[in-house]
DRENNURO-608789 format. One record per residue (C-alpha): x negated, y negated, z negated; residue in one letter. Coordinates in nm, 3 decimals, always signed. Each point is the difference from the previous one (the first is absolute). Layout:
N
[[X Y Z] A];
...
This chain:
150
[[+0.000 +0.000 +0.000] X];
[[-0.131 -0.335 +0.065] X];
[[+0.178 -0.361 -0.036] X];
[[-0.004 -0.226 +0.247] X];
[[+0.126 -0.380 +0.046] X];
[[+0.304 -0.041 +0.274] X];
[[-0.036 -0.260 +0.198] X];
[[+0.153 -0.137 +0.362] X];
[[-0.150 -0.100 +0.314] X];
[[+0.224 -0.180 +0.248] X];
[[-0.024 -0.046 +0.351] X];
[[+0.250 -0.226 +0.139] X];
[[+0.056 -0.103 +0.376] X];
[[+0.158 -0.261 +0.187] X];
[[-0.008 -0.085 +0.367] X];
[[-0.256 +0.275 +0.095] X];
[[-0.239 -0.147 -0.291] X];
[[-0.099 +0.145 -0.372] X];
[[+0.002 -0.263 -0.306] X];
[[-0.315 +0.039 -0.177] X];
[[-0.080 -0.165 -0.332] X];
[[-0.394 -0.194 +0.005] X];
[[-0.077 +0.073 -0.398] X];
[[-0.025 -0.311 -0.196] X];
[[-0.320 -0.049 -0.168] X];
[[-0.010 +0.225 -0.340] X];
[[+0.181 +0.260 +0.168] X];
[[-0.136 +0.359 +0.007] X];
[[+0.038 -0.108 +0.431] X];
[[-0.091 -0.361 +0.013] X];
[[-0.060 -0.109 +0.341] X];
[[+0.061 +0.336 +0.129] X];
[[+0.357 +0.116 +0.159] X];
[[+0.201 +0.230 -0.147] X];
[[+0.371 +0.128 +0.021] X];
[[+0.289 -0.140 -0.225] X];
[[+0.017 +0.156 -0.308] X];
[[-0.037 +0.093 -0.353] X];
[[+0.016 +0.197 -0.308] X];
[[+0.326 +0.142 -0.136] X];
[[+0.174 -0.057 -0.309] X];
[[+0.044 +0.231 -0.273] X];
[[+0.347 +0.213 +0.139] X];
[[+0.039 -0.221 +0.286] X];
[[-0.014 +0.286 +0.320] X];
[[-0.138 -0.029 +0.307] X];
[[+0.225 -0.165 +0.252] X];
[[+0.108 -0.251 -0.284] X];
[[-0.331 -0.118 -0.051] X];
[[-0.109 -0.057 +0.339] X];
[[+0.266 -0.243 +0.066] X];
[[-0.058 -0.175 -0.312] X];
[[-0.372 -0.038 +0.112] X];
[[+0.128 -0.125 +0.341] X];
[[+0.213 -0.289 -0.125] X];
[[-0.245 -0.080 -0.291] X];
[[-0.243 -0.035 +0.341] X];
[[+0.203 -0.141 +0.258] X];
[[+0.298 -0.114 -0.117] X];
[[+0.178 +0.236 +0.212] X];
[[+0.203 +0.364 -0.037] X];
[[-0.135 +0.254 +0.282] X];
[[+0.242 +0.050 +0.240] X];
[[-0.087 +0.400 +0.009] X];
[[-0.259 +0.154 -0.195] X];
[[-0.161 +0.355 -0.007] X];
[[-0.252 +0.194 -0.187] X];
[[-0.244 +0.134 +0.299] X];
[[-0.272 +0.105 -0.233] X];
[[-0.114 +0.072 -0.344] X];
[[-0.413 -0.069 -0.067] X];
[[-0.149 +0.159 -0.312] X];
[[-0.304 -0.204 -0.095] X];
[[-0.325 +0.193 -0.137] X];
[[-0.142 -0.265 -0.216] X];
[[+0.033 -0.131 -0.349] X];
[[+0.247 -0.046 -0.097] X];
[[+0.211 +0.219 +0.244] X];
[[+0.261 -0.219 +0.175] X];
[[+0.296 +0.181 +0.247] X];
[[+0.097 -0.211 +0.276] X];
[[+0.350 -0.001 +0.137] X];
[[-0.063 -0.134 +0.384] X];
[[+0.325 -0.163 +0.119] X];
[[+0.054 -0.135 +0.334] X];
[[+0.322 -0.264 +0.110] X];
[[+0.067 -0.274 +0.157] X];
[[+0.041 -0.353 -0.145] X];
[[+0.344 -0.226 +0.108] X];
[[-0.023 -0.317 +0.149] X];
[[-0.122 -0.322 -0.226] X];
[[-0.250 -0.146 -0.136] X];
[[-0.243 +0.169 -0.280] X];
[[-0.034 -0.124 -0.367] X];
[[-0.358 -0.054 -0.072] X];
[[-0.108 +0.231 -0.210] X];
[[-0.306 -0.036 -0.317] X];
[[-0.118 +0.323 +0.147] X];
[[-0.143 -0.172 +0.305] X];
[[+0.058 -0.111 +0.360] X];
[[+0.243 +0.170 +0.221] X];
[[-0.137 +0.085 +0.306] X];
[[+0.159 +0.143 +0.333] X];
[[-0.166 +0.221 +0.204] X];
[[+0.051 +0.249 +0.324] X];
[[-0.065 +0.361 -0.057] X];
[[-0.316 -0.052 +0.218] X];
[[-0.201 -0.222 -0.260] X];
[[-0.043 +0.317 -0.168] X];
[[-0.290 +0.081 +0.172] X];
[[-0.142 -0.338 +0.043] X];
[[-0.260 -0.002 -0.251] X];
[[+0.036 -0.419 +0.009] X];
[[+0.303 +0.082 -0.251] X];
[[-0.127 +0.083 -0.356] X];
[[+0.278 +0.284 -0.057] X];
[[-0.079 +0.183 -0.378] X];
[[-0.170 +0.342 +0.149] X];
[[+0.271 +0.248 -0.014] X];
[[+0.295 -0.236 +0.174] X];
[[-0.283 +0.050 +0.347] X];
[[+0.056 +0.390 -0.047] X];
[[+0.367 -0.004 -0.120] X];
[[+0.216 -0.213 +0.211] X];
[[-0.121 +0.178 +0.338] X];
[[+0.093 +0.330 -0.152] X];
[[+0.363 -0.191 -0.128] X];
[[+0.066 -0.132 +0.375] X];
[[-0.039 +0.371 +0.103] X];
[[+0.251 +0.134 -0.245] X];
[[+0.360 +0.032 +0.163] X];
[[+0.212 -0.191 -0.201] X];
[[+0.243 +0.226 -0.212] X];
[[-0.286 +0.237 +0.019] X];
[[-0.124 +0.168 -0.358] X];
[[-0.219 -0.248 -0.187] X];
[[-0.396 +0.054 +0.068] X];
[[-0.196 +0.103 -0.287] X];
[[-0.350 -0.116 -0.065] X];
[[-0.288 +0.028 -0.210] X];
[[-0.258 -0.277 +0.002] X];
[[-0.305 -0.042 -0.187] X];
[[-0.096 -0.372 +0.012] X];
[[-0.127 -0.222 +0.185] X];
[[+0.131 +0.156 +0.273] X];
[[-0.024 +0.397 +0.019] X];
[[+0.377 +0.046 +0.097] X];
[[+0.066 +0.357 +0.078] X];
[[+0.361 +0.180 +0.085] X];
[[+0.087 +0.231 -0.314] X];
């Protein structure tokens, strides 16, 4: 038995583009970009607490919202990652003390000009493959960045 910390990841699209946050500085991800996102609350499940980190962030309720992929973290302490994916209604974003939305097409993923955290580079490809209403991918990843399907 091990314990781990729950936490979501959100990627949310609009208009053929993904909203990425840039961390503010004294994040864990300052100046990097990262996914939407947080921990969970004590009793608070899954689905419930991704769309309270997406209007905390945005300001907005996802207009659809699935879980594509759960990512067990091999590090200390041991965090499991619920990897949503939706899309984001029209109007204009909150801002946010996490940092600065940014909005990007699922090509800057490979443009190493864009200072994505490690794992979001291997992730989202394998995401964008996924069929939607598929079964959720499962990964292991032992940071930085050794993402592996488990």
């Amino acid at each position: 038995m091990h314990l781990v910390f729950p936490r979501t990841l959100l990627f949310l699209e609009r208009d053929g583009r993904t909203l990425f946050l840039r961390g503010a500085p004294g994040k864990w991800f300052a100046g990097r970009l990262n996914g939407l996102g947080g921990r969970l609350e004590p009793g608070e499940g899954v689905r419930a607490g991704a769309l309270r980190e997406a209007r905390e962030e945005t300001g907005l309720e996802p207009a659809a919202l699935e879980l594509a992929a759960t990512v067990h973290t091999i590090e200390e302490p041991p965090v499991m990652l619920f990897v949503l994916t939706g899309t984001l209604p029209p109007g204009p974003l909150r801002p946010t003390p996490e940092g600065e939305h940014v909005w990007l097409p699922a090509a800057a993923v490979s443009d190493p000009g864009h200072p994505f955290v490690d794992d979001v580079r291997l992730l989202l490809p394998a995401l964008r493959a996924r069929s939607p209403g598929a079964a959720p991918l499962s990964f292991t990843l032992r940071p930085p960045a050794d993402l592996r399907l488990a």
